[in-house]
N, C-alpha and C positions, 0 to 999 in steps of 0.2 A: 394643468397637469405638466408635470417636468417630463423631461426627457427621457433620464431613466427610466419613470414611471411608463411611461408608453413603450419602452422595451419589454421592461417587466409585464406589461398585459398582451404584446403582441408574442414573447416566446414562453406566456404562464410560469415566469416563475415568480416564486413566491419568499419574499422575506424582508427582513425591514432594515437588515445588518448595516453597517457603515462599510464594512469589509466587506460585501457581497454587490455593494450599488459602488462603492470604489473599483472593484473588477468591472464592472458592467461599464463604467464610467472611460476607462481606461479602452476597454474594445470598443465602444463609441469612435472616441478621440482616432485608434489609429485605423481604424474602416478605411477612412478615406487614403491613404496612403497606398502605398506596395508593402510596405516592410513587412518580415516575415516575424512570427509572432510564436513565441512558446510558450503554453500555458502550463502548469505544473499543478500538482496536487493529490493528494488523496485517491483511491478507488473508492466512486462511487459520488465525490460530491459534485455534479454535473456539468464535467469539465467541457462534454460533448455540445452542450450548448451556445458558448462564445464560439467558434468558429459560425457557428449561424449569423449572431450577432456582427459578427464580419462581414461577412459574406453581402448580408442583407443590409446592411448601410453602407455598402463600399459600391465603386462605379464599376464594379465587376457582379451584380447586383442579380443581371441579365444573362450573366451567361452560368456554365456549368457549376454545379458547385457537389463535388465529389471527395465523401468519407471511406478513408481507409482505415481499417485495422490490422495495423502492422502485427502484431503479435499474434493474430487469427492466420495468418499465411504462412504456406509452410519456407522452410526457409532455400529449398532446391528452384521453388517458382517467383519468391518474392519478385526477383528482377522482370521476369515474364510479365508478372502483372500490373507493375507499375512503369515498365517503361516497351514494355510488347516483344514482338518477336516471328523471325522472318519463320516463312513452312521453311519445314526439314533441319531446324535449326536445335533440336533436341526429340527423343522420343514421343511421337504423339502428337509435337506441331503440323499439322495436316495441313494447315491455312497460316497464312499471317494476320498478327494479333495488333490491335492497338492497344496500350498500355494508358493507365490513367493517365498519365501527365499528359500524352498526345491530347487523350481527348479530353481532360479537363482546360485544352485552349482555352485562355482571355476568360479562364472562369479561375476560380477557389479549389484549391486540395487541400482536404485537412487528413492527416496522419497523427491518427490513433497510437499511443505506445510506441511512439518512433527510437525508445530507446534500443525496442529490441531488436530493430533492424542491423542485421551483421556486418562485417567490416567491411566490407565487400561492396555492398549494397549501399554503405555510407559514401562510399568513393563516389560514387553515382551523382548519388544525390547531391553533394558536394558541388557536382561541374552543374548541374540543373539550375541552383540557386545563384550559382556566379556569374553564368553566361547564358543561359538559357536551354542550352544543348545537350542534347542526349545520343544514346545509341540504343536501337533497338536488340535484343540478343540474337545471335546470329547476322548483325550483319556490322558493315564499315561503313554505312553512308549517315555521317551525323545530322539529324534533325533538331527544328528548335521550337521552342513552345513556351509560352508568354502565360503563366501561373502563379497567384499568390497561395503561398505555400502556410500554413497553421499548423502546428505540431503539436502533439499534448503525449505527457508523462505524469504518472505517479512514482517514479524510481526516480531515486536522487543522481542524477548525472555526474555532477562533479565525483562520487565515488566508482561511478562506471571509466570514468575518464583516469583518473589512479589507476584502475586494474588494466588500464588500455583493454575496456570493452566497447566503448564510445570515445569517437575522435574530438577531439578538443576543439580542432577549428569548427566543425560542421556545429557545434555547439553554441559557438560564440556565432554563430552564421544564422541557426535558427534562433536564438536567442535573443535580436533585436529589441525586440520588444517583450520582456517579458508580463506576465498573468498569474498571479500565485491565486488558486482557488481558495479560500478557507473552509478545513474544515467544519463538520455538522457542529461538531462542541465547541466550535469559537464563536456558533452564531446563535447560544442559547435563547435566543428572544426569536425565534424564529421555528424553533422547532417544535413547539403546541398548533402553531399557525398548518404548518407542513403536516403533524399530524391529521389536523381539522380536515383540512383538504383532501387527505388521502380517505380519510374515515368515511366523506360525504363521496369521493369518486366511487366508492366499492359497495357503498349503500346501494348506487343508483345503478351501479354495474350489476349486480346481485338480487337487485330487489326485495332490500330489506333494509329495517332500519337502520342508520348510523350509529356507532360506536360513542358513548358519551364515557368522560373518566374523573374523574374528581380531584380538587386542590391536591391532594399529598401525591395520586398518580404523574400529575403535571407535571410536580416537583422531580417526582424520580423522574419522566420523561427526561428533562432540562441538564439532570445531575448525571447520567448515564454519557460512559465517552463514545459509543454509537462507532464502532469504529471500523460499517460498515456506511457510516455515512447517511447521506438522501435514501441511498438503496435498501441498505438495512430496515430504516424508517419507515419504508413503502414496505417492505415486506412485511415486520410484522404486524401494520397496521392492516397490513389485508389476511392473517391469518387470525388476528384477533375479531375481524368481521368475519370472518367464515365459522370458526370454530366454536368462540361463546356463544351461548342463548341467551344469558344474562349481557343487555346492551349499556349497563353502564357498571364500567370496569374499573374497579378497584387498586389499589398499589399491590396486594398482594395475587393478585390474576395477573397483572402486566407481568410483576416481577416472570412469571414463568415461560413469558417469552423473550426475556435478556438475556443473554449467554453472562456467564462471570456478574448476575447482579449483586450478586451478597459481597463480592471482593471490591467492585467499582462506584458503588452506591451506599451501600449500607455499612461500609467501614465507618468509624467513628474519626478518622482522621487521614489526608491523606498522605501517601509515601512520599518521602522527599529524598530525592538525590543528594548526595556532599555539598553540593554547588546550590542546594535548595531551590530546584528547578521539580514542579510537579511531574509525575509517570501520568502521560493523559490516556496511556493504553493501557492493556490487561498483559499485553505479550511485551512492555518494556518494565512494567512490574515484573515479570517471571522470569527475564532477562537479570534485572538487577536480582534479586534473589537467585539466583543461581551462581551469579558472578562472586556474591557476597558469601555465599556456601564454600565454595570452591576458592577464594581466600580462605575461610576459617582452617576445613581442610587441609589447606596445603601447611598453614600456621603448623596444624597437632602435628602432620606429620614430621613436620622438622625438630616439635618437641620430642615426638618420641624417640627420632633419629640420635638426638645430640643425650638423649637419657641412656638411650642400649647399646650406641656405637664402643665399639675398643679404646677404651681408654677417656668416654664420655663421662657426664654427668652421673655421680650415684643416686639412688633414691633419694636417698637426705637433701640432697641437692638442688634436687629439681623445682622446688616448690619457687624456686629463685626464677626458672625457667617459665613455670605459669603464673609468678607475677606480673609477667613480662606483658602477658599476652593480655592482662586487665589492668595494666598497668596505669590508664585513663579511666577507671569507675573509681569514683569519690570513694571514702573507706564508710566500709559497714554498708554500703548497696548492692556488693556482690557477695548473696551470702552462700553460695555452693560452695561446699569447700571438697578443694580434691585432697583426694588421699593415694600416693605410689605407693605400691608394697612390691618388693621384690619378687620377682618372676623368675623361678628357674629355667623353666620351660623356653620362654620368649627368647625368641634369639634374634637378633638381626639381621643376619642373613637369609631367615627362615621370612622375615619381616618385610625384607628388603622384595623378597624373589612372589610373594604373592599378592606385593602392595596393598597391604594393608586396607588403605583407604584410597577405592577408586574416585580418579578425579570425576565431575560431575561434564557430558557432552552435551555441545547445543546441537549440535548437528544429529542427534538421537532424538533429544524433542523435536527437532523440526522434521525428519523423517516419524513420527510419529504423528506430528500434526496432518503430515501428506495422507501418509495410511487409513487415518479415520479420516479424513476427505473424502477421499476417494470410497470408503464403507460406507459414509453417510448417504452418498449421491451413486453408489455399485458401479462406481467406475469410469461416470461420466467424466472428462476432466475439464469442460467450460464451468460446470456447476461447482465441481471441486477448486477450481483456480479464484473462481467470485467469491467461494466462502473464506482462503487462502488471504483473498487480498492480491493478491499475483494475477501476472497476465497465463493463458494456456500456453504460448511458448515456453515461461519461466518454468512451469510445471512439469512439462512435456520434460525440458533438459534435467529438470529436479530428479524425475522419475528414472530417465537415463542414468543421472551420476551414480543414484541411491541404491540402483537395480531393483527399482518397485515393479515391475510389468507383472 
């Protein structure tokens, strides 16, 4: 049995990918070391696991080894909790606090969504990974503590680091070593496997038979961009054991536990970008089509501009104006033909002052997307933020910006 292989059966995961036993390969390789490790990926495809994988083959093996969720902490305490805090040092300090890093000594911290750790709180951590040394809040006397530090993100950094919302060095600090998880849909040969496994854990949790599905459900399984990941995949495999009677399940019984199956599955072809790069999501299809609305859009409005403005194009004219805009379809494939007739009425000022054609906002769908979140789950926002794909901080600030409360 290889190596990998006895990873994979001591922390159950399950898959046969090249890119999945290359990540595993890789946390192997730096265990042994200090360096500090950023894994990146996806929400949901089980990033939480390679810091174990660390932990547990590295010579720090034996001692603590303590998970933070940075995005779970509010961000008034973050400091408190990860680096402690003397009594009387803020409202409510009654005692003095040990902070994880104190007590994760000569063990392993891994920090969860360390993107959304504030600026503040990066300065910190920053003096921790370079020298050892901290301060507790509320006081001046610097302490040190000997910690291999694991960080994991699904939020793209480098574009945090643009907006100066994450510091660029503590980036290139935690980033030594990097870990790109793969995606559920880059590891299609693995995902009937994942299914199987979930189908038989909730049999035997539930007490009742396994969920069985058929060649063309497989199919759809494999074809679906899942882009809720591992976690998605466990969910609806355990709604589909709880709910059916009927235990072997069809393509068209799955379909009605996929969100967007008929747009990401059952299209006959898939969307292509300019650059001929595949949309492997539903929300970067709805993206591009919005983007490509709002050109058309912006197009007519400048036709109808340059047709009504004072001293613009006349009707007769304009047909020049909508050549323009088809001006790339072969002749005889564009066969809508427009017709201008003069408008007394229309004015453009009148045109101008009630813009005609509203541009299309993402920032309305994505407050949109929030609002039924939060309706589907009555306002939870852990549940709401997992369905999102977002961390509960992200959501928290969303709701802030949006004035959702």
């Amino acid at each position: 049995m290889t190596e990998i292989q006895k990873i994979k059966d001591r922390f159950g995961i399950i898959g046969n990918s090249h890119l999945l036993s290359r990540c595993i390969d890789i946390a192997n390789q730096v265990a042994s070391t200090d360096l500090s490790v950023l894994i990146t990926g996806e929400s949901g495809t089980g990033k939480e696991i390679f810091p174990q994988i660390i932990h547990h083959n590295s010579s720090r093996k034996h001692g603590p080894y303590i998970a933070v969720n940075c995005g779970a902490i509010p961000e008034g305490t973050i400091d408190s909790e990860l680096f402690g805090h003397e009594k009387g040092s803020f409202t409510g300090a009654t005692d003095s606090r040990k902070g994880y890093f104190e007590v994760a000594n000569k063990g392993t911290i891994f920090l969860d969504e360390v993107a959304e750790l504030p600026l503040s709180t990066q300065v910190r951590l920053l003096r921790v990974l370079e020298t050892g040394e901290f301060i507790r809040v509320g006081s001046s006397q610097v302490q040190k503590t000997n910690v291999r530090v694991v960080a994991a993100t699904n939020i793209n950094v480098m574009e945090l680091i643009k907006n100066k919302r994450f510091r660029e060095d503590l980036f290139y600090r935690l980033n030594t070593v990097p870990i790109q998880i793969p995606a559920l849909r880059e590891r299609k040969e693995d995902i009937y496997l994942l299914f199987r496994k979930f189908a038989y854990d909730f049999a035997e949790k539930y007490r009742m038979p396994p969920i069985l599905i058929d060649n063309d459900a497989v199919d759809s399984l494999q074809n679906y961009p899942w882009p809720g990941n591992i976690r998605q995949l466990k969910n609806v495999t355990e709604q589909i054991s709880v709910i059916e009677k009927e235990r072997n399940i069809s393509t068209s019984t799955l379909s009605q536990y996929l969100p967007y199956y008929q747009t990401t599955v059952m299209t006959p072809a898939k969307l292509k970008s300019d650059d001929g790069s595949d949309f492997s999501t539903e929300r970067e299809i709805l993206y591009k089509i919005l983007f490509e609305m709002r050109k058309e859009l912006n197009d007519l409005k400048t036709i109808v501009y340059e047709m009504i403005k004072p001293g613009g194009e006349t009707p007769s004219q304009s047909t020049s104006i909508f050549s323009k805009l088809y001006r790339n379809e072969p002749e005889g494939e564009f066969s809508t033909s427009l017709v201008i007739r003069p408008t007394e009425n229309l004015q453009f000022d009148e045109i101008q002052k009630n813009n005609v054609v509203e541009s299309l906002s993402l920032e309305q769908k994505e407050i949109e997307l929030i609002r039924k979140a939060l309706e589907k789950y009555q306002g939870k926002r852990k549940l709401a933020a997992d369905e999102l794909g977002i961390s509960e901080r992200t959501l928290y600030r969303k709701i802030k910006e949006y004035d959702l409360e």
